[in-house]
Residue, then its C-alpha position, 0 to 999 in steps of 0.5 A: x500500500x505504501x509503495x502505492x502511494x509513493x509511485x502514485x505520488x510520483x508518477x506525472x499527471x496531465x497537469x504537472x507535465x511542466x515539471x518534467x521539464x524543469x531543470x531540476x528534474x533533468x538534473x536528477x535524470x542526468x545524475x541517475x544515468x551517471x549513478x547507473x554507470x558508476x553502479x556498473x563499474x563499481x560492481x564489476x570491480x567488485x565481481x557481483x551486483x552490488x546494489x542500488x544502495x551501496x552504489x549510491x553512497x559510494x557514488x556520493x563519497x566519490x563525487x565528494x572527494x572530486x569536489x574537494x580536490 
């Protein structure tokens, strides 16, 4: 029921088309194709799936330490 909701929620309706097109939406689309990659190769380094979760916080420390260099 509630994943339900949450996709419910989440899914465009006629009238918030416009979000779709909303820089922030493009961005969060932009950086869920980079996380994907960097699951991809994180996983195969690993020799298995890693998962969406440990991908992401490894996703996160990596662009921080690029962020800080």
């Amino acid at each position: 029921m509630i994943r339900h909701r949450i996709l419910s929620a989440t899914a465009p309706r006629g009238d918030d088309a416009w979000v779709q097109k909303t820089m922030l939406v493009r961005r969060g689309q932009q950086m869920r194709s980079e996380l994907d990659v960097h699951k991809w190769y994180e996983s195969e380094k690993a020799g298995c799936d890693i998962g969406l979760h440990r991908a992401t916080i490894s996703y996160v420390m990596h662009q921080a330490l690029l962020r800080r260099e």
